[in-house]
N, C-alpha and C positions, 0 to 999 in steps of 0.2 A: 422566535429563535434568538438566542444567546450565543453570542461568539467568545469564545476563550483565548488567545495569543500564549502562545508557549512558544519559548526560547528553548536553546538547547540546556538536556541538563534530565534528570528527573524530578517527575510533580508526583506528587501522591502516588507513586510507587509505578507511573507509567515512564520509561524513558524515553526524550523527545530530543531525534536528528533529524532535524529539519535534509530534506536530499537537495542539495547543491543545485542552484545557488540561492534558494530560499535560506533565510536566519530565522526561519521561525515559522509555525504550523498552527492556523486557525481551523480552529476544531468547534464545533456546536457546544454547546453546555453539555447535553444530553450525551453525547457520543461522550465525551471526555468519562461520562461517571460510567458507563457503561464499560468501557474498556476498563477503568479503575475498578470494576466489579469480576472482573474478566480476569483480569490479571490475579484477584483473591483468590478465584476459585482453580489458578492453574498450579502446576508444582513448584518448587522454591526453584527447579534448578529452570524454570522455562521463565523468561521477563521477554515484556511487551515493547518495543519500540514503534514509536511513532513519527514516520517519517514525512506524511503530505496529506492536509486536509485543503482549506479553502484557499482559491487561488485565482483572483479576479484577473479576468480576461482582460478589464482596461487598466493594465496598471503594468510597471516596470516587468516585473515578474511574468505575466503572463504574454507579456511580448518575446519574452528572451525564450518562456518553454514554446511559445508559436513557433518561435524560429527556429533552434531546436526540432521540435517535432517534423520542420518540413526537411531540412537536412538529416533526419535520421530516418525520414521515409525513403530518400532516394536511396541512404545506405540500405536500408533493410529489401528493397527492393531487388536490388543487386547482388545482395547477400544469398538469401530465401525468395529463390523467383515461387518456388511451390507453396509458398508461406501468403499469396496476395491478400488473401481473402480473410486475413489476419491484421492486415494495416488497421481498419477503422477501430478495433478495438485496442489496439494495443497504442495507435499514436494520436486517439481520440482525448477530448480533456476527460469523459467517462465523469461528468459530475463537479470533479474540482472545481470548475469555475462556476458554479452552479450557487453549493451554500456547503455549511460545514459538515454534513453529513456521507460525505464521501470523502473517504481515508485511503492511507496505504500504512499497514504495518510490516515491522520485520521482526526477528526475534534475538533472543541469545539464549545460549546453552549453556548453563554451567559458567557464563558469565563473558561467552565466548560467541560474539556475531555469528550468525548464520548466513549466507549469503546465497539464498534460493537461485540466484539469474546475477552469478559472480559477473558476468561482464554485458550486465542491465539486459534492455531487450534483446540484444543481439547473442544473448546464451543459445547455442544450438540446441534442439528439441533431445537429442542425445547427451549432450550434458543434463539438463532439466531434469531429465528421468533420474540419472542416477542422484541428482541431489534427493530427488522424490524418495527415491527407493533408500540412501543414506539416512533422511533425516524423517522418513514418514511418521514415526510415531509422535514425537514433540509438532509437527505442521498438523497432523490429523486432529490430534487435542486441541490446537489452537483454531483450524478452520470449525470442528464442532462446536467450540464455547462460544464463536464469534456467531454463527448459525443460532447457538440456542438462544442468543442474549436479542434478536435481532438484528443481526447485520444478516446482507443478501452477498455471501462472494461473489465475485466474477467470472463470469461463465468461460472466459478465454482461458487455457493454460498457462499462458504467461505471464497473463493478469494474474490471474490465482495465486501464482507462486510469489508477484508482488506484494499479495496479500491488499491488491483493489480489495473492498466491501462497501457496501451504501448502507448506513444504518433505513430499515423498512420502517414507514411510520405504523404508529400502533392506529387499528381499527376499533371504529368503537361498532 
C-alpha cells in the first residue's frame, strides 16, 4: 500500500477539501487513480471532491474526531432519539483510521458545491430525502461509477449521502 497526501487544491483533475480540521487527505495510490478514472468517465458539468481518507487513530487528528464524535453522539442522541440504532455507523471511524482505502467524497455541479447533509450528520432524514430527490441524477451517476470502478458505498443513508465508500480489494 502506497499512501499519497494531498493538500487542498485539485490533483489531476480530482479536487481535494480536506473536512475541517484536517489540511490534507491521505488516500492509497490505488484509490487516488481510481477516482481520477472516475472522474473521466463522469460529465464535464459533475467534479469529484475529496474530502477524508486515512486518519490515524494515534495522532493529533484522530484525537480531536474522537472527541468530536463523542460529543456529537450525546447531541445526536437527543436530537434523533428514533435514530439510535444509527450511532455506530454514522459516528464510527468506518475504516478511516484503518488504511487509505476508505474515502468520503462530495461533489459540485456546474461548479457549484453540492451539499447532500448541509448541516453534517444532524441533517433531518426529511431534509436528506429532498436533497436526494433534488439532486438524484448527478449522486446516482456518481454512486454507479464509484460501484462500477470498485468502491463498496455505505449501507447507512447518511453515510451514503457523505458519499462513505471503501475501495473492495480485487479477488483473484
Amino acid at each position: 500500500m502506497r499512501f499519497v497526501t494531498l493538500g487542498r487544491g485539485i490533483h489531476d483533475g480530482i479536487q481535494v477539501r480536506p473536512r475541517w480540521p484536517a489540511r490534507h487527505v491521505r488516500v492509497d495510490a490505488v484509490v487516488l487513480s481510481k477516482l481520477q478514472s472516475i472522474q473521466a468517465q463522469l460529465p464535464s458539468e459533475i467534479t469529484l471532491i475529496l474530502t477524508r481518507g486515512y486518519e490515524p487513530r494515534a495522532s493529533h487528528l484522530g484525537f480531536v474526531r474522537m472527541w468530536f464524535r463523542t460529543l456529537g453522539i450525546g447531541v445526536f442522541r437527543r436530537l434523533y432519539p428514533d435514530r439510535q440504532h444509527e450511532i455506530a455507523d454514522i459516528f464510527g471511524s468506518n475504516g478511516h483510521d484503518v488504511d487509505g482505502t476508505h474515502i468520503d467524497v462530495s461533489f459540485c455541479l456546474n461548479g457549484r458545491r453540492i451539499r447532500m447533509l448541509p448541516l453534517g450528520v444532524f441533517t433531518p432524514s426529511s431534509w436528506q430525502h429532498r436533497r436526494v430527490q433534488r439532486y438524484a441524477s448527478p449522486l446516482n451517476f456518481i454512486l454507479t461509477s464509484l460501484k462500477r470502478n470498485g468502491f463498496r458505498v455505505h449501507h447507512n443513508e447518511t453515510e451514503s449521502l457523505q458519499i462513505h465508500c471503501d475501495l473492495i480489494p480485487a479477488t483473484k
